[in-house]
C-alpha positions as protocol buffer text, in pm:
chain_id: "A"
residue {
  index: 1
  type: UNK
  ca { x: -3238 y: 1013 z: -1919 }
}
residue {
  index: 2
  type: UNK
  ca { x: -3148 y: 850 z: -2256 }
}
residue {
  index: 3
  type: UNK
  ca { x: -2887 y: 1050 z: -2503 }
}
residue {
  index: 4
  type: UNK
  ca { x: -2979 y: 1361 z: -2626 }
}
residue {
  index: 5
  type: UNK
  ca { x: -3225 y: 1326 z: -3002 }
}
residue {
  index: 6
  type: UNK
  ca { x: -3231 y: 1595 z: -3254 }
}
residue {
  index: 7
  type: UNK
  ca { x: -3573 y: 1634 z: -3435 }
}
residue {
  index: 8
  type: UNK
  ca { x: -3489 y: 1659 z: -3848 }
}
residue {
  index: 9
  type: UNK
  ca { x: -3733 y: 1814 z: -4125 }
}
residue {
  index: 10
  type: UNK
  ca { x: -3850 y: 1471 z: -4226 }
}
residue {
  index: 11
  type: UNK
  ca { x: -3963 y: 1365 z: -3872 }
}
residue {
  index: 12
  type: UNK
  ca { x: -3686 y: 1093 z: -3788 }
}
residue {
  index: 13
  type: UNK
  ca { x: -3493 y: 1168 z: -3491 }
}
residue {
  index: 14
  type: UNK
  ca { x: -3061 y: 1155 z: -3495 }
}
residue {
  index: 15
  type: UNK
  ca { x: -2826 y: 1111 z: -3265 }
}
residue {
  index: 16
  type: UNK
  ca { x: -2559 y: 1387 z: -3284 }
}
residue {
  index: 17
  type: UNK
  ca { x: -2235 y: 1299 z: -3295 }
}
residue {
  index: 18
  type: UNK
  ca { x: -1968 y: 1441 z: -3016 }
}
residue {
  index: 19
  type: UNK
  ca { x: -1741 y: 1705 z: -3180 }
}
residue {
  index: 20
  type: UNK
  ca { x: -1396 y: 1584 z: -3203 }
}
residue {
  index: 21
  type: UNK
  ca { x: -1059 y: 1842 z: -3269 }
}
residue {
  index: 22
  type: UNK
  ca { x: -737 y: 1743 z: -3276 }
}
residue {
  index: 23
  type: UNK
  ca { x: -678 y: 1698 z: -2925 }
}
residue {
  index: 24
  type: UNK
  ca { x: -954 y: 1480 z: -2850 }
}
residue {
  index: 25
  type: UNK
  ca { x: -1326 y: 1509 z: -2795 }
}
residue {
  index: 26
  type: UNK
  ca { x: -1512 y: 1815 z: -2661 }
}
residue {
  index: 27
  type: UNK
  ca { x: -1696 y: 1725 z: -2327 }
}
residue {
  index: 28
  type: UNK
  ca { x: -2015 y: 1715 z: -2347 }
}
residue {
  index: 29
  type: UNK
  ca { x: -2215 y: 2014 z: -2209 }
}
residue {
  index: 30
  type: UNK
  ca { x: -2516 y: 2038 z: -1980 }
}
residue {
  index: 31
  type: UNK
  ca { x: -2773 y: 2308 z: -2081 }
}
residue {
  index: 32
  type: UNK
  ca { x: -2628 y: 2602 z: -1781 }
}
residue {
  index: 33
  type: UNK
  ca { x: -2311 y: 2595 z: -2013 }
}
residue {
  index: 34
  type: UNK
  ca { x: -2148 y: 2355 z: -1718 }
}
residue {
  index: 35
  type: UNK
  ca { x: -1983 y: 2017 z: -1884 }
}
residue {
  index: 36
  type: UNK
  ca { x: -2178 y: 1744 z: -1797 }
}
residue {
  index: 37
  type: UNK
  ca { x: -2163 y: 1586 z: -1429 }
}
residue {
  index: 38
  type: UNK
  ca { x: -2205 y: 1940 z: -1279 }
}
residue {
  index: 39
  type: UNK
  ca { x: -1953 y: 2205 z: -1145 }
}
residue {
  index: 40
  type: UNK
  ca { x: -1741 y: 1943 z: -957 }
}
residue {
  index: 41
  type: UNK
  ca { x: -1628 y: 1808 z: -1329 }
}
residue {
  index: 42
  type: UNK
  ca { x: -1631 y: 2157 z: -1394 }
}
residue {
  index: 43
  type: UNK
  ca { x: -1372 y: 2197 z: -1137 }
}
residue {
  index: 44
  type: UNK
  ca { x: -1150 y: 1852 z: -1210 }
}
residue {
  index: 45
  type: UNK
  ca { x: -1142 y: 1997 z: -1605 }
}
residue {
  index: 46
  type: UNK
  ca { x: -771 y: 2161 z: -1726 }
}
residue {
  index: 47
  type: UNK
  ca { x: -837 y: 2529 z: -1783 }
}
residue {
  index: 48
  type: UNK
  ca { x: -572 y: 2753 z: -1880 }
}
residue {
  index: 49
  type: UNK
  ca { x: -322 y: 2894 z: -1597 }
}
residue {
  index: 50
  type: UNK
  ca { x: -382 y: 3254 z: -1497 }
}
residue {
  index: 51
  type: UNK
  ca { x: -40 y: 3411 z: -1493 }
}
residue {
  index: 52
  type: UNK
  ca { x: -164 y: 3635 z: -1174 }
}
residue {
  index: 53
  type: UNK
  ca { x: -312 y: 3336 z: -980 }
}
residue {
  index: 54
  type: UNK
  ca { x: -51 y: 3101 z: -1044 }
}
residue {
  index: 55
  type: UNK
  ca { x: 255 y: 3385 z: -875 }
}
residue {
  index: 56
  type: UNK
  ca { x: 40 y: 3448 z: -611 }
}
residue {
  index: 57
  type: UNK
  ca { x: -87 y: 3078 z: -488 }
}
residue {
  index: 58
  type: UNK
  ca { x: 315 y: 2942 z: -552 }
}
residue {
  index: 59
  type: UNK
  ca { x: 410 y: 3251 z: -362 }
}
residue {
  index: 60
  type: UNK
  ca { x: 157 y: 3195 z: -51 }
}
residue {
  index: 61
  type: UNK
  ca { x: 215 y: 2824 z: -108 }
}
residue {
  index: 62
  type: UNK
  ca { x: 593 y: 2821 z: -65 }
}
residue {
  index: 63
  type: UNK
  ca { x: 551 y: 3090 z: 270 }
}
residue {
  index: 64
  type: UNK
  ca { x: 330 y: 2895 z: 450 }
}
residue {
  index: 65
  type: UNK
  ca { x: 504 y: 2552 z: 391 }
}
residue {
  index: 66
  type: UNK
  ca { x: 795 y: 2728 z: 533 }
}
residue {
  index: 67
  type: UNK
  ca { x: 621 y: 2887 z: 813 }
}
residue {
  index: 68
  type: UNK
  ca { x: 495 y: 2548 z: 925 }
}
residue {
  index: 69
  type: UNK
  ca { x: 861 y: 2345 z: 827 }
}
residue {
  index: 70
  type: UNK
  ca { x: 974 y: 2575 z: 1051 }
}
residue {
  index: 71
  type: UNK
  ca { x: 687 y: 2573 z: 1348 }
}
residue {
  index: 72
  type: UNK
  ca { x: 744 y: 2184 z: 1413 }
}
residue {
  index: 73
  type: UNK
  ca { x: 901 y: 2117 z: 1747 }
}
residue {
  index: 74
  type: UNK
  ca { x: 1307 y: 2091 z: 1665 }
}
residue {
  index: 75
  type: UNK
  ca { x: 1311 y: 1792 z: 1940 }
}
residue {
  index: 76
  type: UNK
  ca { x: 1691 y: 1728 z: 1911 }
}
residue {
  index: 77
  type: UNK
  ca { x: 1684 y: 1395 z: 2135 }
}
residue {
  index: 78
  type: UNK
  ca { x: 1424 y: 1227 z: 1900 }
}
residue {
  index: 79
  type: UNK
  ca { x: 1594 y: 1354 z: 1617 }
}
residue {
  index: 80
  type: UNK
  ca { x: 1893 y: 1195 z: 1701 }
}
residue {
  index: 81
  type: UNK
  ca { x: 1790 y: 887 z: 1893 }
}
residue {
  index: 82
  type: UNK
  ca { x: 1618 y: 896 z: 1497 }
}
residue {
  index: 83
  type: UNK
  ca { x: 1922 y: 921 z: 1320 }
}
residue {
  index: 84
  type: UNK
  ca { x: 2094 y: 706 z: 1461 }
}
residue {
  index: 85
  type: UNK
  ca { x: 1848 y: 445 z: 1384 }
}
residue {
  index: 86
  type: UNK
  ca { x: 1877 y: 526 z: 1035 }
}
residue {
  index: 87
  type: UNK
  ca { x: 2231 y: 475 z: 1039 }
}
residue {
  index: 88
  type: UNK
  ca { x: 2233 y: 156 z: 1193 }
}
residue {
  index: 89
  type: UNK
  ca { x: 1953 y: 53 z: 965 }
}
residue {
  index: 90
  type: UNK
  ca { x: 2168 y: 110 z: 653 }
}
residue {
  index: 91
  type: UNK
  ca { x: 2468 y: -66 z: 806 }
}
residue {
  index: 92
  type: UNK
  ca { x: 2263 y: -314 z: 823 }
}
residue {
  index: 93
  type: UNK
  ca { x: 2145 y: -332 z: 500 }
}
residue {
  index: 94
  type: UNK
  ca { x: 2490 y: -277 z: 350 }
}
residue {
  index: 95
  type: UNK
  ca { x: 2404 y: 96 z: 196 }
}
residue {
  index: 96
  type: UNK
  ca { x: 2571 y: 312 z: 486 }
}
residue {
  index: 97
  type: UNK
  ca { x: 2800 y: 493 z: 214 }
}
residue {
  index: 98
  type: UNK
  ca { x: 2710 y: 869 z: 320 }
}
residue {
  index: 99
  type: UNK
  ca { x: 2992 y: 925 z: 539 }
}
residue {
  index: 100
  type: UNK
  ca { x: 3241 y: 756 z: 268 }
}
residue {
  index: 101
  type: UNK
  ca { x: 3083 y: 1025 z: -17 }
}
residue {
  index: 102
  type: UNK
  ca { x: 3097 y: 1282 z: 243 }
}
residue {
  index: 103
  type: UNK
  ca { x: 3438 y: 1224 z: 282 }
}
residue {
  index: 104
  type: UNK
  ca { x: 3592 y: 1167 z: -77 }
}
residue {
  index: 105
  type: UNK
  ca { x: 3391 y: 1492 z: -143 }
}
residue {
  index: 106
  type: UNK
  ca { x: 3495 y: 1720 z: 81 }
}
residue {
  index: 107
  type: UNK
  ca { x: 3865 y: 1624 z: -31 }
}
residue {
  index: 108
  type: UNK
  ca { x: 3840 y: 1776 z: -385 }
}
residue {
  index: 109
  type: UNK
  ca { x: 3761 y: 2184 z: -295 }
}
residue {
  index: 110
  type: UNK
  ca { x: 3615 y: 2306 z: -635 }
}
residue {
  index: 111
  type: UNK
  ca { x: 3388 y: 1966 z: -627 }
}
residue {
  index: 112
  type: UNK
  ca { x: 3253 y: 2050 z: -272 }
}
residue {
  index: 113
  type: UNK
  ca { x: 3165 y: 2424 z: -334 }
}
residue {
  index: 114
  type: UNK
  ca { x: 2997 y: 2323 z: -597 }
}
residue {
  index: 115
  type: UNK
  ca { x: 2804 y: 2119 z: -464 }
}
residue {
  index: 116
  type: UNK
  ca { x: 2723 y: 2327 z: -206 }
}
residue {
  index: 117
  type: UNK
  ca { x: 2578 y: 2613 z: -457 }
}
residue {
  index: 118
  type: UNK
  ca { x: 2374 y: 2332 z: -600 }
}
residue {
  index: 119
  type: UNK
  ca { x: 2252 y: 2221 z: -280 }
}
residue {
  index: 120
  type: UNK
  ca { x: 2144 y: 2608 z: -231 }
}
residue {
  index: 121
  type: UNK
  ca { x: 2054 y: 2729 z: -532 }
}
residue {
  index: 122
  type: UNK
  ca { x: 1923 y: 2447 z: -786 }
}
residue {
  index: 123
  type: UNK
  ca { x: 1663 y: 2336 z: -553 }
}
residue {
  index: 124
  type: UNK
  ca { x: 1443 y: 2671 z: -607 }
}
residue {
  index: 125
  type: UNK
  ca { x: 1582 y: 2745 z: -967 }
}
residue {
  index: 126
  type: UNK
  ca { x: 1500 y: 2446 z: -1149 }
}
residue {
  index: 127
  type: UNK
  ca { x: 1156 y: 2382 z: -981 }
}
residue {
  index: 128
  type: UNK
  ca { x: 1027 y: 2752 z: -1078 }
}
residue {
  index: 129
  type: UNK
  ca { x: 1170 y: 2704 z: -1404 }
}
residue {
  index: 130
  type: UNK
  ca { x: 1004 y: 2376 z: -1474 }
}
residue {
  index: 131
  type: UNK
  ca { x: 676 y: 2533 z: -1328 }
}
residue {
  index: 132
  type: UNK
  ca { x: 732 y: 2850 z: -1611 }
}
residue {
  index: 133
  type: UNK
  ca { x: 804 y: 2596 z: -1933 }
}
residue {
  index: 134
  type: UNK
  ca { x: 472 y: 2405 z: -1822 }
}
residue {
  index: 135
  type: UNK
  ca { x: 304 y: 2702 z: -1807 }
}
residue {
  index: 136
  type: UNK
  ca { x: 399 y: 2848 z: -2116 }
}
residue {
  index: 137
  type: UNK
  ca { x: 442 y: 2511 z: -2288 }
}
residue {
  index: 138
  type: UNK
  ca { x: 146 y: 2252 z: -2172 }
}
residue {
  index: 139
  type: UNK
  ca { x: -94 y: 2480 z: -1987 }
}
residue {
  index: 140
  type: UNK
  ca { x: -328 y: 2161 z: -2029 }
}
residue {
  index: 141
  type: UNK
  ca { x: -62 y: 1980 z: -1814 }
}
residue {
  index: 142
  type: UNK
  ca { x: 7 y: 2253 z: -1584 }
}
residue {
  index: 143
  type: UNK
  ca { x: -229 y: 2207 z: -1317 }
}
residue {
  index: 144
  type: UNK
  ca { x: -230 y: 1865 z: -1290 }
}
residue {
  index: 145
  type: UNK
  ca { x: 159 y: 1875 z: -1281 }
}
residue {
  index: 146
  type: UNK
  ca { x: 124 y: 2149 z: -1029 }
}
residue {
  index: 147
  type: UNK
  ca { x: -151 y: 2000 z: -808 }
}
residue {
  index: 148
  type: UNK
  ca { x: 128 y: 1693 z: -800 }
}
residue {
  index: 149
  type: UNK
  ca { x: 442 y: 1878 z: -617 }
}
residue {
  index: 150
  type: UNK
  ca { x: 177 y: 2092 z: -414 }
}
residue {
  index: 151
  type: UNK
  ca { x: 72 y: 1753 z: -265 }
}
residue {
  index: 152
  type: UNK
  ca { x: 387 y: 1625 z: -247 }
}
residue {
  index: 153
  type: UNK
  ca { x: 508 y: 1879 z: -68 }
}
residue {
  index: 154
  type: UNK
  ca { x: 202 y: 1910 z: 153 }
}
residue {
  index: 155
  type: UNK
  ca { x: 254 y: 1526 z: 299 }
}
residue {
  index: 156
  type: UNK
  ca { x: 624 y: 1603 z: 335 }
}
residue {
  index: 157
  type: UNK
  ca { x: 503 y: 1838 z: 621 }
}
residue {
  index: 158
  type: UNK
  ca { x: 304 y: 1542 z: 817 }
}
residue {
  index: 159
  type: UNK
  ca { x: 662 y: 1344 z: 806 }
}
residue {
  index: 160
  type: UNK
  ca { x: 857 y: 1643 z: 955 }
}
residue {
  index: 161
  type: UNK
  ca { x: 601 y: 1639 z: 1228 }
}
residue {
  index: 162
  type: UNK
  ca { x: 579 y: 1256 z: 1280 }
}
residue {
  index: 163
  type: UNK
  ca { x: 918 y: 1177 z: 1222 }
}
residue {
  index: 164
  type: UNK
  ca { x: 1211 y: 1442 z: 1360 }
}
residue {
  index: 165
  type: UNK
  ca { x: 1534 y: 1353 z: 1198 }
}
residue {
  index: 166
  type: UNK
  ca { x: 1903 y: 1513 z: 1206 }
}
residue {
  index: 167
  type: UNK
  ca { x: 2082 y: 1514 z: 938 }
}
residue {
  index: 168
  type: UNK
  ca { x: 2420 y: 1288 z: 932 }
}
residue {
  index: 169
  type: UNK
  ca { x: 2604 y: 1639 z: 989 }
}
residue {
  index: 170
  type: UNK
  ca { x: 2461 y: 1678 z: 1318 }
}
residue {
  index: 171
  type: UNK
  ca { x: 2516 y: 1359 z: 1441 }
}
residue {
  index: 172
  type: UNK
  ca { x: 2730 y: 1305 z: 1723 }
}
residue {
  index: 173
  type: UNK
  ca { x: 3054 y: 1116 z: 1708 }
}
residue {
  index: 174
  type: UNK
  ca { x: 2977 y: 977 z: 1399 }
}
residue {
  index: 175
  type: UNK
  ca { x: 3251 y: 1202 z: 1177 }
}
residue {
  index: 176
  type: UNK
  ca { x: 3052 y: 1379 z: 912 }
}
residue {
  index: 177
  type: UNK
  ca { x: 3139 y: 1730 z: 761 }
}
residue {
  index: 178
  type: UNK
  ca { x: 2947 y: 2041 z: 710 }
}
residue {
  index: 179
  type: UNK
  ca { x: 3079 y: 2066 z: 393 }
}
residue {
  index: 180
  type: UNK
  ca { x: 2919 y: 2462 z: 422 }
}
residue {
  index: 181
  type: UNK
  ca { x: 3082 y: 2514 z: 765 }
}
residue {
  index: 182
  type: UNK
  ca { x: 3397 y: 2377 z: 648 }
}
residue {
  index: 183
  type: UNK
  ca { x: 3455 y: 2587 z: 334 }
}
residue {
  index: 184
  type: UNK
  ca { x: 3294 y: 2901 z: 418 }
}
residue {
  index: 185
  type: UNK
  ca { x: 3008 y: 2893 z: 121 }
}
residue {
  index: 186
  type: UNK
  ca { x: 2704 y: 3070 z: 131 }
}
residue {
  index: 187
  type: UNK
  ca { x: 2405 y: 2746 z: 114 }
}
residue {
  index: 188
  type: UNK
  ca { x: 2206 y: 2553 z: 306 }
}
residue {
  index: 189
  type: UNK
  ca { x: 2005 y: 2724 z: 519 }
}
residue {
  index: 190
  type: UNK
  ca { x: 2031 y: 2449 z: 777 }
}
residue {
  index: 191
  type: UNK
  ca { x: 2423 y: 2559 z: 849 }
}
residue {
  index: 192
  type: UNK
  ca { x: 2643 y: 2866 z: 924 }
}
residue {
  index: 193
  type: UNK
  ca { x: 2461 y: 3197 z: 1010 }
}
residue {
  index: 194
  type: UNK
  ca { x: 2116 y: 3082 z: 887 }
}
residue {
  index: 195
  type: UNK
  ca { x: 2064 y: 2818 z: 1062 }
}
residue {
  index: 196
  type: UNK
  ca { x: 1838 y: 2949 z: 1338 }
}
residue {
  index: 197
  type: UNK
  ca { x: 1613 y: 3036 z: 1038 }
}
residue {
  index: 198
  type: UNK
  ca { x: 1547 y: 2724 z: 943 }
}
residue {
  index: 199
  type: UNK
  ca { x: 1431 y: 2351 z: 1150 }
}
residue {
  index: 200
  type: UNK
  ca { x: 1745 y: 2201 z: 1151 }
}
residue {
  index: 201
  type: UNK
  ca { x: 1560 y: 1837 z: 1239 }
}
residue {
  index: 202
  type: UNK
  ca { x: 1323 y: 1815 z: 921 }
}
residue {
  index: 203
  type: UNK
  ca { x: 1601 y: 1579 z: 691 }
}
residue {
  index: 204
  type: UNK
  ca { x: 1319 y: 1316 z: 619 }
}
residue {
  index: 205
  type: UNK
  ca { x: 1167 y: 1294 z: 355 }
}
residue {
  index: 206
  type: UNK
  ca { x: 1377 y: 1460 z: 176 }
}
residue {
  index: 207
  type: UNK
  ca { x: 1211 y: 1721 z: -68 }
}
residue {
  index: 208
  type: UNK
  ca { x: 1532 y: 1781 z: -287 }
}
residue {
  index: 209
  type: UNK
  ca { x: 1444 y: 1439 z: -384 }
}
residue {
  index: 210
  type: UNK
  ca { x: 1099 y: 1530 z: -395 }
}
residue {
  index: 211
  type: UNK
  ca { x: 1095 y: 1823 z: -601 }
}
residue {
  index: 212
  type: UNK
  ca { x: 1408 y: 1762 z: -810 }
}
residue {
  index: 213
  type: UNK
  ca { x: 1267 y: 1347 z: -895 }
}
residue {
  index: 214
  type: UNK
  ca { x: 893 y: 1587 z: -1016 }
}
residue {
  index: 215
  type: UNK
  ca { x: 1145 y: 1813 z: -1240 }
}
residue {
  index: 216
  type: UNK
  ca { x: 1239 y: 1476 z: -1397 }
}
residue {
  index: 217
  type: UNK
  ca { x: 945 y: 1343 z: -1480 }
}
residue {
  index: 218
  type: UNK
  ca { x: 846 y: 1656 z: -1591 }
}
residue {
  index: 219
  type: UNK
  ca { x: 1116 y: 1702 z: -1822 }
}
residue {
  index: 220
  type: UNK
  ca { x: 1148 y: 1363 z: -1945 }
}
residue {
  index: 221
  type: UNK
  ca { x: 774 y: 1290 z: -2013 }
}
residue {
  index: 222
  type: UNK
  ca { x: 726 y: 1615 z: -2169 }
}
residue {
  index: 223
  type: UNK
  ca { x: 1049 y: 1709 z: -2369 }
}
residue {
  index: 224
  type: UNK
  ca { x: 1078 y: 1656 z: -2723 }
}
residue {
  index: 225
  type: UNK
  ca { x: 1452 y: 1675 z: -2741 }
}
residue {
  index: 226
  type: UNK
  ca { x: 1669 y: 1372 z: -2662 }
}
residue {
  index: 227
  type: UNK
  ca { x: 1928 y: 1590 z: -2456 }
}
residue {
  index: 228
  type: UNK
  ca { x: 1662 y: 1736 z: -2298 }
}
residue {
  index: 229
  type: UNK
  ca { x: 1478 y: 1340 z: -2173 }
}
residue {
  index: 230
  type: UNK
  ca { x: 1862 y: 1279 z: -2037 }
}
residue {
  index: 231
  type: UNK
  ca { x: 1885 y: 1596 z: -1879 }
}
residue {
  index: 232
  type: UNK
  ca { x: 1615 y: 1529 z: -1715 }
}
residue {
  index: 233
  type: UNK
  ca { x: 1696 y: 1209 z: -1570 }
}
residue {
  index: 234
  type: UNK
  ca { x: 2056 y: 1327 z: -1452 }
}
residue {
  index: 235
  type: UNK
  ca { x: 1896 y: 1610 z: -1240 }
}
residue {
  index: 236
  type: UNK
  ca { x: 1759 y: 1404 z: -978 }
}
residue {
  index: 237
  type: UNK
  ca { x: 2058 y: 1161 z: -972 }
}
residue {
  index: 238
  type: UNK
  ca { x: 2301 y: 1431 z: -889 }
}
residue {
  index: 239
  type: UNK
  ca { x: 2049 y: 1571 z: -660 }
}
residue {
  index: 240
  type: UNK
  ca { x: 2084 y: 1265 z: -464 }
}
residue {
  index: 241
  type: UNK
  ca { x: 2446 y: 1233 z: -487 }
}
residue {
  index: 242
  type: UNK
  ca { x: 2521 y: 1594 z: -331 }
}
residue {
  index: 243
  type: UNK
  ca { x: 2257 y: 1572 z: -71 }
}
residue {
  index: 244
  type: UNK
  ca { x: 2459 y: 1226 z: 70 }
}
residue {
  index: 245
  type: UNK
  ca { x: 2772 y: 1410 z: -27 }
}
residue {
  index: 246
  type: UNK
  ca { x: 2762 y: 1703 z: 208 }
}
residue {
  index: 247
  type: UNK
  ca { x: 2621 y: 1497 z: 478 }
}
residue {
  index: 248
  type: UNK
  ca { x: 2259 y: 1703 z: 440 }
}
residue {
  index: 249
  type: UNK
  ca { x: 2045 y: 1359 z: 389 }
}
residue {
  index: 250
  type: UNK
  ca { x: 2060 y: 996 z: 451 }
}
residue {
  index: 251
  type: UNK
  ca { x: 2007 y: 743 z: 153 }
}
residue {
  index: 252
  type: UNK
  ca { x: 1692 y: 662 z: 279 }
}
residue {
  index: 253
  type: UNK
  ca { x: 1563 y: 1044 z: 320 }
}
residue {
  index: 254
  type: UNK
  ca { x: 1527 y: 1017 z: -66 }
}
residue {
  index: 255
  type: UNK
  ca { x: 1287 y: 676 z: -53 }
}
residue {
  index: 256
  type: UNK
  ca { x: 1111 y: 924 z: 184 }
}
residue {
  index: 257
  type: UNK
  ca { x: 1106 y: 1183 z: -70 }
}
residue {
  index: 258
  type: UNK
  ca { x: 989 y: 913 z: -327 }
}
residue {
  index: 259
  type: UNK
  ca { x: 727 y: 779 z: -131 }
}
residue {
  index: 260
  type: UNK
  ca { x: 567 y: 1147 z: -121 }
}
residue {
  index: 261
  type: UNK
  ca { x: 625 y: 1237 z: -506 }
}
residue {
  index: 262
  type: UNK
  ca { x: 396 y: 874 z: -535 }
}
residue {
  index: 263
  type: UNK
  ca { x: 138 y: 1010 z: -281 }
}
residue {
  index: 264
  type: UNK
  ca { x: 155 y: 1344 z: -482 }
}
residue {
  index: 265
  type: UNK
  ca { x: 94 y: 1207 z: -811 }
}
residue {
  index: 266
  type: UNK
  ca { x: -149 y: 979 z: -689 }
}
residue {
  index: 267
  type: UNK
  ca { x: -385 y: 1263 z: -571 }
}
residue {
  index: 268
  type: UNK
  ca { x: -302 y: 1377 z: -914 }
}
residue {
  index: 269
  type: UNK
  ca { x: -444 y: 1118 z: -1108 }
}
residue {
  index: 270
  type: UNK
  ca { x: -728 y: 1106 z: -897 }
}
residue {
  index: 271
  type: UNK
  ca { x: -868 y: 1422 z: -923 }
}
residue {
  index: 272
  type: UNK
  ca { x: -770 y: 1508 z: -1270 }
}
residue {
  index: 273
  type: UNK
  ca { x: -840 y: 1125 z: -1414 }
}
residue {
  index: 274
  type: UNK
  ca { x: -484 y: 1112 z: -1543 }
}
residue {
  index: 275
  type: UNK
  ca { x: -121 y: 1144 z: -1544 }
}
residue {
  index: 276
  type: UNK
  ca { x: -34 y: 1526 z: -1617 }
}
residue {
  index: 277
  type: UNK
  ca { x: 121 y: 1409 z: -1965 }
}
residue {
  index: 278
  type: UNK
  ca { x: -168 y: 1213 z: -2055 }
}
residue {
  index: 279
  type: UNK
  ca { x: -352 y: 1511 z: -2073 }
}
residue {
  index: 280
  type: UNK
  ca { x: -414 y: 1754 z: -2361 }
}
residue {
  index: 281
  type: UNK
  ca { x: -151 y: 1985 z: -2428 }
}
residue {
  index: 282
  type: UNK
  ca { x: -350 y: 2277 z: -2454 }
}
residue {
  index: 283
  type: UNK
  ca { x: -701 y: 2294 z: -2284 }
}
residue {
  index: 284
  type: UNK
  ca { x: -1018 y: 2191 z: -2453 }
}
residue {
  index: 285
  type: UNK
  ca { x: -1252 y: 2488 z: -2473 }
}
residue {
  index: 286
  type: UNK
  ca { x: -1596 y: 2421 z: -2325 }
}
residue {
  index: 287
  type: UNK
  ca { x: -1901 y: 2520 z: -2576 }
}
residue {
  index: 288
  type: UNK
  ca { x: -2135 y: 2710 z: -2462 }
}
residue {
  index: 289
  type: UNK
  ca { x: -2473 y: 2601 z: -2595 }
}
residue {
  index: 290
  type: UNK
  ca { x: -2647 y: 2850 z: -2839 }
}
residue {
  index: 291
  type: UNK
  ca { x: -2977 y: 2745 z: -2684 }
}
residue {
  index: 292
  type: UNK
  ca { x: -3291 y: 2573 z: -2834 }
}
residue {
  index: 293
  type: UNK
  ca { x: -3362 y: 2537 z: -3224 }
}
residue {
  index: 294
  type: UNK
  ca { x: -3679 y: 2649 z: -3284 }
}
residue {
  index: 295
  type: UNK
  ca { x: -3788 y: 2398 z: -3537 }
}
residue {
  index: 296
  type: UNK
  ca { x: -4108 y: 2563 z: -3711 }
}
residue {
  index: 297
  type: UNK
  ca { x: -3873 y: 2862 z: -3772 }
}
residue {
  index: 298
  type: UNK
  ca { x: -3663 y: 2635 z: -3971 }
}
residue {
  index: 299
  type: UNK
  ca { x: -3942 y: 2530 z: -4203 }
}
residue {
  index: 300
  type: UNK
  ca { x: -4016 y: 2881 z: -4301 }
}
């Protein structure tokens, strides 16, 4: 069918024009009040977050990607047989600096702990927080941002399956410290009392890189503050520093973690048409039709 025609007093038929508001043009709209291309489109179009849905799905979200993180085989042989792969790979390469950080770390005591809170805490903190701003900043961005890190997160369980790997801590005779073991700190969930609650053999990819490189983005795409851009990009690069520096991840854990942020985004843009930040802040409204103008009405 051709574009829609408008009938005027005189006879002539018009084209109307597509509404436009500040933030871009209103999608067209099919007849059932449904934009154009049917409820699929429907589906792919930003709405505004539901405060309810949005606890509940991150909530159910973040139990069952722990439930299965935590249901893939621990095999201990292939995880190390893997790590030590991974170690000879970045000798090889010239990038095997973990144990060297590890080391110069764990000699400075207030430097260590902290990093160990980080490695704990910051993780969780920053991503919810991040999630919250978008929420109450960019709810046109919010989905798409959050449909990103779900993804993300979702392909980092495939690697923990495919690919068992111990982190350089549980290596054997290879010298790393537990920087958590060693100086008695409440952390990662992977040492000390907690570790039976968590698959010790899951280092790669690594979704502190994941997560805290999406936080990044985030922040620097988004913010309007200069501090706030730098901030942004200093949160992953510490990130990776203390994950090499208490022996929790390899170097290339975080390409791992890099690789699935792409993949994440990816699905992104694909379903949603664009980057999150190339979206409208706030969400179009769709019109709902009034219904058909009865012409001889208008004559009267």
């Amino acid at each position: 069918m051709g574009e829609a025609t408008v009938k005027t007093l005189e006879g002539r038929t018009a084209t109307p024009s597509p509404k436009v508001t500040a933030d871009g043009p209103v999608p067209e709209v099919a007849p059932t009040g449904v934009p154009a291309g049917g409820r699929l489109r429907r589906l792919r179009t930003p709405r505004r977050p539901r405060i309810w849905f949005e606890i509940l799905l991150i909530a159910v979200s973040y139990w069952t990607y722990s439930l299965i993180r935590n249901a893939v085989p621990e095999q201990k042989a292939q995880a190390l047989r893997n790590a030590d792969w991974i170690w000879h790979a970045e000798k090889t390469l010239g990038i095997a600096v973990e144990q060297t950080v590890n080391h110069a770390v764990n000699s400075v005591t207030w430097l260590v702990i902290s990093m160990n809170y980080y490695y704990a805490t910051l993780h969780f903190l920053v991503t919810i927080g991040v999630l919250v701003w978008l929420y109450r900043r960019h709810p046109g961005r919010y989905a798409a941002a959050r449909l990103a890190i779900f993804a993300t997160t979702g392909v980092a369980l495939v690697g923990y399956y495919l690919y068992p790997l111990a982190p350089p801590r549980l290596m054997n005779g290879q010298d790393f410290i537990d920087t958590v073991l060693v100086h008695h700190t409440w952390g990662s969930m992977a040492s000390g009392n907690l570790k039976n609650m968590s698959n010790q053999y899951a280092a790669m990819p690594s979704m502190h890189i994941g997560w805290s490189l999406w936080c990044g983005l985030v922040i620097f795409a988004l913010a309007s503050a200069p501090w706030a851009k730098i901030l942004g990009l200093l949160y992953p690069t510490l990130t990776l520093i203390v994950i090499v520096a208490t022996a929790n991840h390899f170097w290339l854990d975080a390409v791992g973690g890099l690789l699935c942020l792409a993949f994440g985004y990816g699905v992104s843009y694909v379903w949603y048409g664009a980057l999150p930040h190339r979206l409208a802040r706030v969400p179009l409204p769709v019109p709902v039709p009034a219904g058909p103008v009865n012409l001889n009405a208008a004559r009267q």
